[in-house]
N, C-alpha and C positions, 0 to 999 in steps of 0.2 A: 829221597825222602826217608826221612828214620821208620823202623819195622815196629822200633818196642819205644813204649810209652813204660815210664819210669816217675814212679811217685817218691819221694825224700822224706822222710819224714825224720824231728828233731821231736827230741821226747826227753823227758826230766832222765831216763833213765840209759841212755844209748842211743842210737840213729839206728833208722832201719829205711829200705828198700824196696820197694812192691811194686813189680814187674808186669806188663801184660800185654798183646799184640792192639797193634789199631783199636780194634773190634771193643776192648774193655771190658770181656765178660766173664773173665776168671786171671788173676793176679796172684802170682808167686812171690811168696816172701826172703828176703834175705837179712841176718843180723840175729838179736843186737849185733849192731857195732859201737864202738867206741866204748864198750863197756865201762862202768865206773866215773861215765863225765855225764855232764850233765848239757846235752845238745840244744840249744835254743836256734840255731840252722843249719841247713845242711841247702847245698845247691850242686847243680853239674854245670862245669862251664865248657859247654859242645868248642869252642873257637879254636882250642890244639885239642881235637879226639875228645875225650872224657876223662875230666878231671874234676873227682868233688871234693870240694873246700867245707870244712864243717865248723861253727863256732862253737867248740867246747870248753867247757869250766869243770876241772878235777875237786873237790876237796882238798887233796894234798898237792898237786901242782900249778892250781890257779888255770887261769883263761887262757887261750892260743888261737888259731886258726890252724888246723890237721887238712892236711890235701892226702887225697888216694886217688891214681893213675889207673889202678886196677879193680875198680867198682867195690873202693869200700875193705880188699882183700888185707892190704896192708898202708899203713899211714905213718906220713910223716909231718911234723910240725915246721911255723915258721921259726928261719934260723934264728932270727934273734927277738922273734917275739912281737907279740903288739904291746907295745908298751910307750908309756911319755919317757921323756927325759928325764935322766938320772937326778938334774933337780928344781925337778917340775914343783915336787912338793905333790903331786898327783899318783895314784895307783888306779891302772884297769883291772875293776870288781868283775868285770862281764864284759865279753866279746857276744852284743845282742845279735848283729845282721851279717852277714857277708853278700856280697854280690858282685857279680862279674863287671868290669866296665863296658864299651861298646867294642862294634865289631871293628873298628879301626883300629883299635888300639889293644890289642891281642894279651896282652899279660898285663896290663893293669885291672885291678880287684880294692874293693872298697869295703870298710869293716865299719859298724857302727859302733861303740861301746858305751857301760857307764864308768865313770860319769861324763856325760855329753860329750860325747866326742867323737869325732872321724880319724879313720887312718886311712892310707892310699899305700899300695903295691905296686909297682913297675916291676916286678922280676918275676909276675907269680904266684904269689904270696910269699916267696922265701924271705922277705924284709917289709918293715911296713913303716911307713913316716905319718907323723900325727899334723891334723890341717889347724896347725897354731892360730892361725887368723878364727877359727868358727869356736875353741877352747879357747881363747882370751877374747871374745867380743864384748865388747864393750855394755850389753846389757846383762852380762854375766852373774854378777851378783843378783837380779832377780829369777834367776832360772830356781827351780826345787823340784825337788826327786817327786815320781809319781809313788804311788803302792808299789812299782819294781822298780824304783832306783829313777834316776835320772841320766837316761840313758837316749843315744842316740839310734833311731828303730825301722826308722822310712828312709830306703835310697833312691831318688828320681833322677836320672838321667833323660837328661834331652836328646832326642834320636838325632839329632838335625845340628847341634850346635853344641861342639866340645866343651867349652868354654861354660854352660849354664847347666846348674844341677837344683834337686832340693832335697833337702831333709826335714823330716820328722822327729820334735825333739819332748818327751815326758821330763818334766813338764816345762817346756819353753815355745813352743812352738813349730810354725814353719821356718825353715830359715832359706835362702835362695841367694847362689852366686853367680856372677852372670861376667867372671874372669878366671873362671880355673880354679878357683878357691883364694884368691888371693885378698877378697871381701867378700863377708857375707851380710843381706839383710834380711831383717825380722818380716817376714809378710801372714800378718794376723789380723787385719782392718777386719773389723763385722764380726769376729768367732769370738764366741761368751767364752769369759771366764768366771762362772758363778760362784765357785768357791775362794774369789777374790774381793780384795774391798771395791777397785775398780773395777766392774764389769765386762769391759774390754781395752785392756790392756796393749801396749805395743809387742811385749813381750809374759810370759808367763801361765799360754794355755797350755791347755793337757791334750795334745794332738794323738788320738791312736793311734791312728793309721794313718799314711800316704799312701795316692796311687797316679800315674800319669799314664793316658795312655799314646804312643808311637804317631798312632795318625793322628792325632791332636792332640799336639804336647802342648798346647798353651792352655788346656785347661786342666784342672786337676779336683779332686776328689780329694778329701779327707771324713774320715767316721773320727769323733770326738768325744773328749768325757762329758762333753756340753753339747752334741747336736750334731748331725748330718753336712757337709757344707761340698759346695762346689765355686771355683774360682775360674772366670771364664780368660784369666788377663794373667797368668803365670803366677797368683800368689798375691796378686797386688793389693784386692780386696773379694771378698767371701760371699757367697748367699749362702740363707740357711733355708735347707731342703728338707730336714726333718718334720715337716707336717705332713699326715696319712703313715705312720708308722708309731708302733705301741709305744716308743720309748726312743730318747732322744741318747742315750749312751748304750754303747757297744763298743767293741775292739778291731771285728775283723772287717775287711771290706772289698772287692774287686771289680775290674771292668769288665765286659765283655771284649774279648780278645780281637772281633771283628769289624764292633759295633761304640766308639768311643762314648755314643749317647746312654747305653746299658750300662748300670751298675746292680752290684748288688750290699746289701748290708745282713747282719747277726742281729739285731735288738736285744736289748739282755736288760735286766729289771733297773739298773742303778748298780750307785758305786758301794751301797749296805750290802747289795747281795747280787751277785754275779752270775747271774744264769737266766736262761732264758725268761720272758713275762708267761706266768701261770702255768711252766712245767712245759707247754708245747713249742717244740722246737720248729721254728722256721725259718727261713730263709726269704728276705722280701728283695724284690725286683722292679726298680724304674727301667722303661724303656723311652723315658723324654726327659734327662737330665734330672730328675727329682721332682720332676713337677707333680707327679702320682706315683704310689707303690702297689704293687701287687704279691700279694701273701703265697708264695711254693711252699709245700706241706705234704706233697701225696708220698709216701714211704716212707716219711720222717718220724718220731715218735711223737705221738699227742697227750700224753695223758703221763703225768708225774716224772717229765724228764727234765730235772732240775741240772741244765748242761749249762758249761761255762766252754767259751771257744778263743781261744788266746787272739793275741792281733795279728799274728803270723800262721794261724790256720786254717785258713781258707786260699782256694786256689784256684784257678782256671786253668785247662788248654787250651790248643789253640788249631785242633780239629774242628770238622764240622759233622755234626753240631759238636760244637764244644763240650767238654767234661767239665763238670763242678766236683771239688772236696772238700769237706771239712771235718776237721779232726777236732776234738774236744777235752779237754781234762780229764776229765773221766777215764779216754780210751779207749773210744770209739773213734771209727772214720767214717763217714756218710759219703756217698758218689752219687754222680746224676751223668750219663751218658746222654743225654737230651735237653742240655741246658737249664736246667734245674725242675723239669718237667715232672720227671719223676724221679725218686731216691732209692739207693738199697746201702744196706749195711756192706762194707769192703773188709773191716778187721772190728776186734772185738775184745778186749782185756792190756790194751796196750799201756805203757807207761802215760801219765799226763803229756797230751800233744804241746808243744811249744810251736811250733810250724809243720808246714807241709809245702813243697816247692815238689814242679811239674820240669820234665827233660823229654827230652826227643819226639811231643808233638808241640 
């Protein structure tokens, strides 16, 4: 069993590194790294040792996937880039996600970018091929960019069945293939699209977040620009769960690592103004798929913390009790060593958080 529990953090300004035993009660920092990009994620992929893959965008050199073998010490890029085809007529604005594939398959890595798009790595990351089948689908022409682009942001993999994935796409949707990527279909039956003439669309919601979890990958989780929803049938059609919480839009979202019934959500006032409802930060917890919420609050700040928490900063481990974080814009990072029981400040002046991703518990 791993010693040190390793926190990742992707920040407007660098990636950084926060270190700490089991226990979680004091955390060493390492970084910036990547100085000068701008990290929207960073992952460790444990499957050969420790190897973390970072999605960064330079100013002057554009998007890539950067891997370090030596925690961060030194990096190298992939060889030839995540990039479409030289005449695609397409440019990758942003490399939004990375993530490891499964454990069978040892050096395949999957990149999300804008505009909407997937790429897939067999070597690594040193090369990366674009999944043409999900960038030409056929409902393409109604897809449109969210407030950050139109970009692909949620990667589900099926623990159990190579062959089926999902993605989360601003603003298109769910999308799910169930051959390798060789087709993909729209699965959005029941999720409002409010800011559309049709209200529920086949294709064209604003998906925050995706989340699936291991012991019951047929159902899935998404937080929306429209609503809370859970899918008990892999995607096929939606219930909406956001009744008993302040606010039907938010970004970030997670399971409970043990418990696939536990989730939790961020609430945040709307798409006008991006921060929590009335300044107080909370954190709300279903423990029967959504059917009721419960308000975490104790250590959190109450009173004027007008916080915005991205869709890739919130986190779970996978100790017990499990660790919760969440990093915010602003620059702060929030931890709960007791399942979101209680809260304490972990860091404090950080560059705006883009994610936060959890290695070795």
């Amino acid at each position: 069993m791993a010693k040190t529990v390793y926190l990742l953090v992707g920040t407007k300004k660098g990636a950084f590194i926060f270190s700490s035993t089991l226990q979680r009660k004091s955390w060493k920092l390492q970084g910036p790294l990547l100085k000068g990009a701008e990290v929207n994620d960073v992952v460790m992929d444990t499957r050969n040792g420790k190897t973390l893959y970072a999605a960064a965008t330079s100013y002057w050199w554009g998007s890539n996937v950067h891997m370090s073998k030596n925690l961060g010490k030194t990096w190298v890029q992939s060889e030839g880039g995540v990039r479409f085809h030289e005449n695609a007529g397409k440019k990758v604005e942003r490399v939004w996600a990375v993530s490891p594939g499964r454990e069978i398959e040892p050096k395949t890595m999957y990149a999300g970018v804008d505009p909407g798009a997937l790429f897939k790595s067999e070597d690594g990351g040193k090369n990366w091929a674009e999944a043409q089948s999900l960038t030409n689908h056929p409902t393409r022409e109604k897809w449109s960019p969210g407030a950050g682009g139109l970009m692909v942001h949620s990667i589900c993999l099926h623990p159990e069945n190579s062959k089926k994935m999902f993605v989360g796409i601003s603003a298109a949707g769910v999308f799910a293939t169930e051959d390798g990527g060789s087709s993909w279909q729209p699965r959005n039956k029941n999720v409002l699209a409010e800011f559309l003439p049709d209200k529920y669309p086949e294709v064209g919601q604003c998906v925050h977040h995706l989340e699936i979890h291991p012991d019951k990958p047929e159902v899935l989780y998404q937080q929306n620009h429209c609503g809370v929803y859970r899918s008990d049938n892999e995607g096929r059609d939606w219930t909406d769960i956001s009744k008993g919480l302040p606010s039907r839009f938010g970004f970030s979202m997670q399971i409970h690592p043990h418990n696939p019934d536990t989730v939790y959500v961020i609430p945040e006032e709307g798409a006008e103004f991006r921060a929590v409802p009335k300044g107080r930060m909370a954190v709300y917890r279903s423990t029967n798929r959504g059917k009721t919420w419960q308000k975490l609050t104790k250590g959190l700040p109450s009173k004027n913390a007008f916080l915005h928490v991205h869709r890739q900063a919130m986190k779970v481990d996978r100790l017990y009790p499990h660790g919760m974080y969440v990093g915010t814009s602003s620059g702060q990072i929030y931890y709960s060593r007791n399942e979101g029981k209680t809260w304490s400040l972990l860091a404090d002046y950080l560059p705006t958080i883009y994610s936060l991703n959890v290695a070795g518990a």
